[in-house]
BARO-303080 format. One record per atom (N, C-alpha, C, CB): x, y, z; residue number from 0; residue in one letter; atom name. Coordinates in steps of 0.05 Angstrom, whole numbers, plus 5000, padded with zeros to 4 digits. Glycine has a CB too. Layout:
SITE     xx     yy     zz   seq   type   atom
SITE      X      Y      Z   NUM      A     CA
...
end
This chain:
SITE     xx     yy     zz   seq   type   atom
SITE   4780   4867   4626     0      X      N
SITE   4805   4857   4637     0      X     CA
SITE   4817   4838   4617     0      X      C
SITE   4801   4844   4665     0      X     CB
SITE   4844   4836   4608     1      X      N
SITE   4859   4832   4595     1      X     CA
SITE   4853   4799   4594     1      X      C
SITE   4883   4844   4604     1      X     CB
SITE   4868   4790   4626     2      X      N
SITE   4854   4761   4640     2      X     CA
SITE   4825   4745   4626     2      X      C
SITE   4844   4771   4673     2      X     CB
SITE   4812   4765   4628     3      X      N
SITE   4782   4751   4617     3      X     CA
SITE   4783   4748   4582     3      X      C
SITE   4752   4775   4627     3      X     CB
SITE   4784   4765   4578     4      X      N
SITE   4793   4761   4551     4      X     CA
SITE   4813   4729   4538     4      X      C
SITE   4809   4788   4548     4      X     CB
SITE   4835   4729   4553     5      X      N
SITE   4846   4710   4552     5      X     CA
SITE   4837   4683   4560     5      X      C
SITE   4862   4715   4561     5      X     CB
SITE   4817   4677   4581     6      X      N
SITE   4816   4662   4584     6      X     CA
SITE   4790   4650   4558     6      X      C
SITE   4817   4663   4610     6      X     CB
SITE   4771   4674   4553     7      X      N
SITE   4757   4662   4535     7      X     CA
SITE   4770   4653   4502     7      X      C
SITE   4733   4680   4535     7      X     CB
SITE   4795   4669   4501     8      X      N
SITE   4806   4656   4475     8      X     CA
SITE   4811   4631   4486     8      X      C
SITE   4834   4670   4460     8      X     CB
SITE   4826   4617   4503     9      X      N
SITE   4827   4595   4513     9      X     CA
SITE   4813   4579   4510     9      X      C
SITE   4828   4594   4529     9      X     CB
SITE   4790   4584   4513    10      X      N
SITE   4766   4562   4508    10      X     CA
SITE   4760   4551   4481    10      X      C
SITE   4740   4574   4517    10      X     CB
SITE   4761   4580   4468    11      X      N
SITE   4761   4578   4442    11      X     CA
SITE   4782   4562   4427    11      X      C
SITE   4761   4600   4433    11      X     CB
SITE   4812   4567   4440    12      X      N
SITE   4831   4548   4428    12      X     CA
SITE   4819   4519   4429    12      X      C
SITE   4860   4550   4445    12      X     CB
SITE   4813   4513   4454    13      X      N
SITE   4804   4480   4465    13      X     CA
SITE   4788   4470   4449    13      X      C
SITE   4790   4475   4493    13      X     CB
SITE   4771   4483   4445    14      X      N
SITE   4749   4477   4423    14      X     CA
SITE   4752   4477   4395    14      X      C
SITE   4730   4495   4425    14      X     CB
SITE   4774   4484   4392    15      X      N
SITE   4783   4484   4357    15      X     CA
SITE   4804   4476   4347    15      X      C
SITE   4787   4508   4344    15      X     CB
SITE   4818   4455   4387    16      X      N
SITE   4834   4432   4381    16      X     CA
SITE   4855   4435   4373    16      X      C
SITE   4827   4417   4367    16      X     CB
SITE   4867   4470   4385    17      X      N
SITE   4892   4478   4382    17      X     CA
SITE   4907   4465   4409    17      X      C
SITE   4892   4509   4379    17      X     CB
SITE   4894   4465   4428    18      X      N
SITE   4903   4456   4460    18      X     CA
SITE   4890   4433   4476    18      X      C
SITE   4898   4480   4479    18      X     CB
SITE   4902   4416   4488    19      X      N
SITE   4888   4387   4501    19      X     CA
SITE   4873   4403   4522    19      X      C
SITE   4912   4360   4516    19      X     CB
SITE   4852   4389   4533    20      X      N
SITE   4841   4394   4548    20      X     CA
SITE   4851   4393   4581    20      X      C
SITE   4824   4382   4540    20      X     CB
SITE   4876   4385   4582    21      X      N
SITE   4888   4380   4611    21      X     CA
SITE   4902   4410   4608    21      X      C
SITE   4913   4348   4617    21      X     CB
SITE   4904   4420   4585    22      X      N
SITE   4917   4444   4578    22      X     CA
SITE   4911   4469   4588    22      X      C
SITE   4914   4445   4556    22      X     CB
SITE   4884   4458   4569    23      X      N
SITE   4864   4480   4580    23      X     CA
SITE   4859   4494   4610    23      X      C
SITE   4841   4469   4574    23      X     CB
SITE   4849   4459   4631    24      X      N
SITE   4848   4470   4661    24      X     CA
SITE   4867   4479   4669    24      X      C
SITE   4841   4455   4680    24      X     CB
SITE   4892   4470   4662    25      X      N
SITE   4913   4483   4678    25      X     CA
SITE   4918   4507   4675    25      X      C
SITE   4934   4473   4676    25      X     CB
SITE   4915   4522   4646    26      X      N
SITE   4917   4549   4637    26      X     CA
SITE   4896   4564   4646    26      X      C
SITE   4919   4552   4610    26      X     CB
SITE   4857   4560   4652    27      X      N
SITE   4837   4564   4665    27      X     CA
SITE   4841   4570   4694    27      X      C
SITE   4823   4546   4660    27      X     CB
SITE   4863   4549   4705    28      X      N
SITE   4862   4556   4741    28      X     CA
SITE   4882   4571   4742    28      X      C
SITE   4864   4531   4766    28      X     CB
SITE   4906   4583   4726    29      X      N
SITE   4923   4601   4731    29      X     CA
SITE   4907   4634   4722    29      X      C
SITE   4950   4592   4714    29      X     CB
SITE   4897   4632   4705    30      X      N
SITE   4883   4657   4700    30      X     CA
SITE   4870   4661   4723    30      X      C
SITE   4864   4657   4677    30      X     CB
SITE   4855   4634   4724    31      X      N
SITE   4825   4649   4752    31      X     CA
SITE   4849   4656   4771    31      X      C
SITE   4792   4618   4774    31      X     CB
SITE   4870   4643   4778    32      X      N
SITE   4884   4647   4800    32      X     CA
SITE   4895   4689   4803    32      X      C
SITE   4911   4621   4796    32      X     CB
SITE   4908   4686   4768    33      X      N
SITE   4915   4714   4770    33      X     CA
SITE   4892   4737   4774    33      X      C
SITE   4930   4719   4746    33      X     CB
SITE   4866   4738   4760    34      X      N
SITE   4847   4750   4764    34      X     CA
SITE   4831   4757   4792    34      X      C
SITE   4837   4740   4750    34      X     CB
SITE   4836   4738   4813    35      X      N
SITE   4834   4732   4843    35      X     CA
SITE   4852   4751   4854    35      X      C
SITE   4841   4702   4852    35      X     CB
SITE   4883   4752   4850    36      X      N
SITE   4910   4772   4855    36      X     CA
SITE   4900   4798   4853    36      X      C
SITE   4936   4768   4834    36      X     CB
SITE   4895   4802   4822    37      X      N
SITE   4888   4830   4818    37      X     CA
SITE   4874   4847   4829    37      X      C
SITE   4882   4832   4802    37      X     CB
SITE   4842   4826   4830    38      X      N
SITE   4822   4843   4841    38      X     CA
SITE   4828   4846   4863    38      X      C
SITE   4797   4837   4841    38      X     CB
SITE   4837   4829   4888    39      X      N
SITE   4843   4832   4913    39      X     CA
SITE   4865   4857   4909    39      X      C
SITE   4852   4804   4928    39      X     CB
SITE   4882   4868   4895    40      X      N
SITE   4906   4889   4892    40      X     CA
SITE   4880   4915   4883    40      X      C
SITE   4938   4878   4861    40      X     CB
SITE   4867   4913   4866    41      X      N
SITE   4855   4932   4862    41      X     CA
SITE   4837   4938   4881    41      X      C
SITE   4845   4931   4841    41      X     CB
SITE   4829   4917   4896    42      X      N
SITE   4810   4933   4925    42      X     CA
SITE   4821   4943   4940    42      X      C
SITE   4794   4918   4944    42      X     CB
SITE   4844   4933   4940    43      X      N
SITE   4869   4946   4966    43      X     CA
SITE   4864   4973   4958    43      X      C
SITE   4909   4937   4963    43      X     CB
SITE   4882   4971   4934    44      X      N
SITE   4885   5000   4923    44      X     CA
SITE   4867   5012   4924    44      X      C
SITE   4892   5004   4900    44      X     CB
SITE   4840   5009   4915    45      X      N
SITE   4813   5029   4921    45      X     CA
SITE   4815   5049   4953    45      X      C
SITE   4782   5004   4923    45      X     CB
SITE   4808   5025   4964    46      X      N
SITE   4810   5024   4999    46      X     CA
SITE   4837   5049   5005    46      X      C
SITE   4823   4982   5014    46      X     CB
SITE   4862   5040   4996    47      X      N
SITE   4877   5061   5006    47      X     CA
SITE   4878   5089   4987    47      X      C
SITE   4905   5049   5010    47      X     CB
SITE   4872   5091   4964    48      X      N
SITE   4862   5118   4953    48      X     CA
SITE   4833   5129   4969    48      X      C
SITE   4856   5113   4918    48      X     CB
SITE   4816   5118   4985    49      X      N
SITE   4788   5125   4991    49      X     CA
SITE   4807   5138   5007    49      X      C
SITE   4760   5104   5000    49      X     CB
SITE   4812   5127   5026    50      X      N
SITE   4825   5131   5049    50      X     CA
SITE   4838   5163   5052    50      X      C
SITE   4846   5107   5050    50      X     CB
SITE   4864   5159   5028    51      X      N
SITE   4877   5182   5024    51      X     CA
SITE   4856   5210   5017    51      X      C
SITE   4898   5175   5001    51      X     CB
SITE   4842   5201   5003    52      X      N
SITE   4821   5219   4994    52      X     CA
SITE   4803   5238   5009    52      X      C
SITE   4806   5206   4981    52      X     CB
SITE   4798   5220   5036    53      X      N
SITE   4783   5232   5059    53      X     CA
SITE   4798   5260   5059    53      X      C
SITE   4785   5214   5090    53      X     CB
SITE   4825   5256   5068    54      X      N
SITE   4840   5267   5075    54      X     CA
SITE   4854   5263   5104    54      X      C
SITE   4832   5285   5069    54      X     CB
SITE   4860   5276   5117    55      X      N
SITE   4884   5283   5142    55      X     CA
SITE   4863   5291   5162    55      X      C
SITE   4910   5311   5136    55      X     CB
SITE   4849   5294   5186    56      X      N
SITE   4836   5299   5209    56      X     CA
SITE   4860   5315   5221    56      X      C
SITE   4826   5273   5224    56      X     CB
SITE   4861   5337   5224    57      X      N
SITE   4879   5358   5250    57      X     CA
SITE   4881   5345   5272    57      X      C
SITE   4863   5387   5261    57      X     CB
SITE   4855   5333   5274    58      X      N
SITE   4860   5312   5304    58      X     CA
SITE   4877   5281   5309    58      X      C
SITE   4829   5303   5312    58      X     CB
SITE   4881   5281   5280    59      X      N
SITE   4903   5258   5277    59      X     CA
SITE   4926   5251   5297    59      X      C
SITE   4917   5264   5253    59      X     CB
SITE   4922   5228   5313    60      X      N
SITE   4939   5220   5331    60      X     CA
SITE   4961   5229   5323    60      X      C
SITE   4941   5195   5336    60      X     CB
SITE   4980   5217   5304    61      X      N
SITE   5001   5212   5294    61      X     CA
SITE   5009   5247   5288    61      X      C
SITE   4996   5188   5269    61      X     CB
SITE   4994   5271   5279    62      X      N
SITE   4997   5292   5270    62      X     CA
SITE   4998   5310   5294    62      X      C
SITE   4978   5297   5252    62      X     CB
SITE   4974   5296   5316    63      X      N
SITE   4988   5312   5346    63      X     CA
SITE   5009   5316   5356    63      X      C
SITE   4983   5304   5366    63      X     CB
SITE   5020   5289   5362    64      X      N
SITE   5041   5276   5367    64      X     CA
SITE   5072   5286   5354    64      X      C
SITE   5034   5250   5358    64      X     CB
SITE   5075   5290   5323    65      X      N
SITE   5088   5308   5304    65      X     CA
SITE   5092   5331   5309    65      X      C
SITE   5079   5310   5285    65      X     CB
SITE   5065   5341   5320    66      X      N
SITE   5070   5371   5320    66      X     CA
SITE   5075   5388   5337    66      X      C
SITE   5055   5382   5313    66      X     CB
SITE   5071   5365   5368    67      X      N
SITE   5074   5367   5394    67      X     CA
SITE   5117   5369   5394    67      X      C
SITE   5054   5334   5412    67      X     CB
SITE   5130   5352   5375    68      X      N
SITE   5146   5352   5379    68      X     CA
SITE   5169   5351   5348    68      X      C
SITE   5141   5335   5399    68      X     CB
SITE   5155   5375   5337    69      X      N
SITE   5168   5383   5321    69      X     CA
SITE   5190   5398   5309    69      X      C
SITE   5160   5384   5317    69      X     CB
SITE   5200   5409   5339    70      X      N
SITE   5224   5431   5345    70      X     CA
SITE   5242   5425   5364    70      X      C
SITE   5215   5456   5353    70      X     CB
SITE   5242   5404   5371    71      X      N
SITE   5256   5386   5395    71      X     CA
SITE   5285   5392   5391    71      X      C
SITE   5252   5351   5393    71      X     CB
SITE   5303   5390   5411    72      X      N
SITE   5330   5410   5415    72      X     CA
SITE   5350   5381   5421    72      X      C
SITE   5327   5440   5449    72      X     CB
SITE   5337   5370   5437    73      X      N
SITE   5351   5340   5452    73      X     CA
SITE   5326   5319   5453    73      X      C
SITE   5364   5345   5490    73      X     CB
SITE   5331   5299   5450    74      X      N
SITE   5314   5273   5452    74      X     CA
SITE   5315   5259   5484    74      X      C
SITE   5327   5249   5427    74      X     CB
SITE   5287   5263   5484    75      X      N
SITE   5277   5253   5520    75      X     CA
SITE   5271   5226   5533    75      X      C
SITE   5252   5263   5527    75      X     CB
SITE   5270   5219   5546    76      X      N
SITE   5256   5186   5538    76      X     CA
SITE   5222   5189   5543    76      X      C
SITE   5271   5155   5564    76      X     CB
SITE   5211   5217   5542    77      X      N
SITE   5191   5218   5543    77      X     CA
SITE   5179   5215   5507    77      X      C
SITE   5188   5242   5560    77      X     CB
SITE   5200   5227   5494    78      X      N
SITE   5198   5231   5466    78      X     CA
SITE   5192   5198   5454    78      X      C
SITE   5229   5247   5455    78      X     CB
SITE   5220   5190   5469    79      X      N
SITE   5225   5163   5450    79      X     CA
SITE   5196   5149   5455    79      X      C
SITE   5256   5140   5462    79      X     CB
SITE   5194   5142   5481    80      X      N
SITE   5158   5140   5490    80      X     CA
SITE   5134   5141   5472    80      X      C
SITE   5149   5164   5507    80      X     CB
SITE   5136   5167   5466    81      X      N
SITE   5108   5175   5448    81      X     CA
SITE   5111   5158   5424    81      X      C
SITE   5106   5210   5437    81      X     CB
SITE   5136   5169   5411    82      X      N
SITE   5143   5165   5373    82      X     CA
SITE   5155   5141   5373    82      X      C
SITE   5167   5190   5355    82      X     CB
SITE   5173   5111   5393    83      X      N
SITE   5183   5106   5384    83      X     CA
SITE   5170   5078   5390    83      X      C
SITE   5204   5118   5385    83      X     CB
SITE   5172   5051   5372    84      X      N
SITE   5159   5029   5385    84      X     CA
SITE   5175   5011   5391    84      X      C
SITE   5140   5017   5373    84      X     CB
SITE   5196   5011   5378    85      X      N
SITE   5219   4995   5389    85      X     CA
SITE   5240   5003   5369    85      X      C
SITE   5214   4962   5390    85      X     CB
SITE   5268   4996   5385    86      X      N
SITE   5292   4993   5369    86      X     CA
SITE   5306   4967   5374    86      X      C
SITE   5311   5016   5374    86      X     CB
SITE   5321   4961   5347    87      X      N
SITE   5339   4924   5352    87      X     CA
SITE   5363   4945   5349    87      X      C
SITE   5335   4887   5319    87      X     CB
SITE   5383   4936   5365    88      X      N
SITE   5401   4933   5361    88      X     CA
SITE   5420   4904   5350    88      X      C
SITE   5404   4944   5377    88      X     CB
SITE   5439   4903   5328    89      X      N
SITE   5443   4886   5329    89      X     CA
SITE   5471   4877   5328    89      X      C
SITE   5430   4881   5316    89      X     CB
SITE   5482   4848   5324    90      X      N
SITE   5511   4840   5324    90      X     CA
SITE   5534   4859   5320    90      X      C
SITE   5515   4821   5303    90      X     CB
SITE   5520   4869   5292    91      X      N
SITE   5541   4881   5275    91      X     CA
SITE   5543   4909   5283    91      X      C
SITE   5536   4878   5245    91      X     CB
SITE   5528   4916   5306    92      X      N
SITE   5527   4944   5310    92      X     CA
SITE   5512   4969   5296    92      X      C
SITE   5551   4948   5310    92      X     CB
SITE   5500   4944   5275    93      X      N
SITE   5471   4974   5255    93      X     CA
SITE   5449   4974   5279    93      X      C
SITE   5447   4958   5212    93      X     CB
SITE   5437   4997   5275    94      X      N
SITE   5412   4999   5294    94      X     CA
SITE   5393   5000   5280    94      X      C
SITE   5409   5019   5312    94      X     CB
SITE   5367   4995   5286    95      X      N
SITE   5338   4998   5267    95      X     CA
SITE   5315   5004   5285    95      X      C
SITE   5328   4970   5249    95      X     CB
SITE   5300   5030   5290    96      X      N
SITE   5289   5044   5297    96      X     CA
SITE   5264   5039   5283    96      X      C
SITE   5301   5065   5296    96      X     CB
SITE   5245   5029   5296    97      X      N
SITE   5217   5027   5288    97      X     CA
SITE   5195   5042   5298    97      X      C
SITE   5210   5004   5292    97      X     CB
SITE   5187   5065   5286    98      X      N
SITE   5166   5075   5291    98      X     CA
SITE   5137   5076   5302    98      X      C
SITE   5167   5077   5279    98      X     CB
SITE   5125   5082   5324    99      X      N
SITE   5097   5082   5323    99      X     CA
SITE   5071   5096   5302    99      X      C
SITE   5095   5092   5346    99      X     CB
SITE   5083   5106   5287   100      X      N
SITE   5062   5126   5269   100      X     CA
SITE   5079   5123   5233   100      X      C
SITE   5064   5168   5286   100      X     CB
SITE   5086   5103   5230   101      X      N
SITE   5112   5096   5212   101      X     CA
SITE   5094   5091   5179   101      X      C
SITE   5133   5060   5227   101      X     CB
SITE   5062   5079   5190   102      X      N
SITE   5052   5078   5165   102      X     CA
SITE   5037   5109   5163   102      X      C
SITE   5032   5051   5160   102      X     CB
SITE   5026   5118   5188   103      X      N
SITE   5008   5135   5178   103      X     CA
SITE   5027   5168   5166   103      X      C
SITE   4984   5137   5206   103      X     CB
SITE   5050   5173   5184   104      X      N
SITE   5066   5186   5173   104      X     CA
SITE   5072   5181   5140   104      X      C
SITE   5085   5184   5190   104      X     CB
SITE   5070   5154   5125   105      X      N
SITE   5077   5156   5097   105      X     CA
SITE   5056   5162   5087   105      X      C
SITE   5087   5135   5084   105      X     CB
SITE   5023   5154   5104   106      X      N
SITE   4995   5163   5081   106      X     CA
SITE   4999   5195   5081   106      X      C
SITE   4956   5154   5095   106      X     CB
SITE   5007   5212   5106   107      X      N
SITE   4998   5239   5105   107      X     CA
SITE   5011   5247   5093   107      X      C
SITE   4994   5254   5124   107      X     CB
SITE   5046   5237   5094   108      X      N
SITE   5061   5250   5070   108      X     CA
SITE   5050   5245   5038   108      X      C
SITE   5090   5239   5071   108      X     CB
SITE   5035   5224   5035   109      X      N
SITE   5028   5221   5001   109      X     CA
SITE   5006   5241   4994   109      X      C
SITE   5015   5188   4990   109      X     CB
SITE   4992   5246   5016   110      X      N
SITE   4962   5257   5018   110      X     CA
SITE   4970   5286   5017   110      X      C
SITE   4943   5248   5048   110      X     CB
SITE   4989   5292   5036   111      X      N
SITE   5006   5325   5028   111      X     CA
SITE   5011   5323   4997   111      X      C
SITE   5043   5333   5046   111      X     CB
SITE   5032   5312   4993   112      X      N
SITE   5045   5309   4965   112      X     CA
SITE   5024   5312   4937   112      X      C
SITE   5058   5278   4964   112      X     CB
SITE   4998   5296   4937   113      X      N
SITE   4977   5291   4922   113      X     CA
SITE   4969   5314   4921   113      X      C
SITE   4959   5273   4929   113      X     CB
SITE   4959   5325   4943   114      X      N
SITE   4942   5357   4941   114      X     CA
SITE   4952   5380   4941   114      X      C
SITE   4925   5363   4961   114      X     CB
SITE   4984   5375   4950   115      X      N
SITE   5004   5398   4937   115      X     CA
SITE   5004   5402   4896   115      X      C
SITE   5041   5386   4950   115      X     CB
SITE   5007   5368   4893   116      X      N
SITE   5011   5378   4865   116      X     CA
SITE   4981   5380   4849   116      X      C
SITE   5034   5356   4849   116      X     CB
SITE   4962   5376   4860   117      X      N
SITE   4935   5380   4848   117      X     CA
SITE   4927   5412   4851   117      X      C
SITE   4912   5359   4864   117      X     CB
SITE   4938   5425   4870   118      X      N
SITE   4935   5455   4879   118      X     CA
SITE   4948   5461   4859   118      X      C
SITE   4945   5466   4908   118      X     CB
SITE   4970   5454   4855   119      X      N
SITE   4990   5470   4836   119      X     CA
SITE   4986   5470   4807   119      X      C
SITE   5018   5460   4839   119      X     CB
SITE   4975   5445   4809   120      X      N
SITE   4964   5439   4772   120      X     CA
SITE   4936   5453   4764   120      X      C
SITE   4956   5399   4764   120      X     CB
SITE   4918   5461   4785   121      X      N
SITE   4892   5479   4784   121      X     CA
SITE   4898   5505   4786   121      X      C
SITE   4873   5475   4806   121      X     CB
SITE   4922   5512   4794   122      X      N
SITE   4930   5544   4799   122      X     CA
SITE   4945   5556   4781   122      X      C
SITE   4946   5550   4823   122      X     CB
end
């Protein structure tokens, strides 16, 4: 990691009296600070590639739910029910429609998307 590297030139600066030593900690606790950021972003990221990777369950709430009502003609309030978790309306008259399945609908679309173009790049 880039970070670690840097911080040991750092030391090395301090020690060869290129940089004060108040210098030093302050430039030491921003590194450790950014290296703390990262790894916590790279576990995320792990975590949600594992995730994607499983793949999609058929039995997927969110995919039942989709597929139960994927040809819909008119909107029911049984519909709005299932799919919808709330809507604001506001002052200005914009509306904003918030979803019940709003994240998992974007993993299955990436997770389609991923293994569409990995099919296509093996074929």
């Amino acid at each position: 990691m880039k970070i670690t590297r840097y911080k040991q030139s750092l030391y090395q600066d301090w020690k060869d009296g290129e940089i004060f030593q108040q210098e030093y900690r302050e430039m030491k606790v921003d590194y450790e600070r950014q290296a703390a950021r990262l790894s916590d972003l790279l576990a995320r990221l792990t975590a949600e590639r594992k995730q994607l990777s499983n793949g999609v369950d058929q039995q997927h709430a969110a995919l039942i739910v989709f597929a139960k009502y994927q040809n819909i003609e008119k909107l029911t309030c049984e519909i709005l029910i299932e799919l919808v978790d709330h809507i604001k309306i506001y002052e200005n008259g914009n509306i904003s429609v918030h979803f019940k399945f709003a994240d998992e609908f974007c993993r299955i679309s990436e997770y389609i998307e991923i293994n569409t173009i990995d099919t296509a790049e093996a074929g």
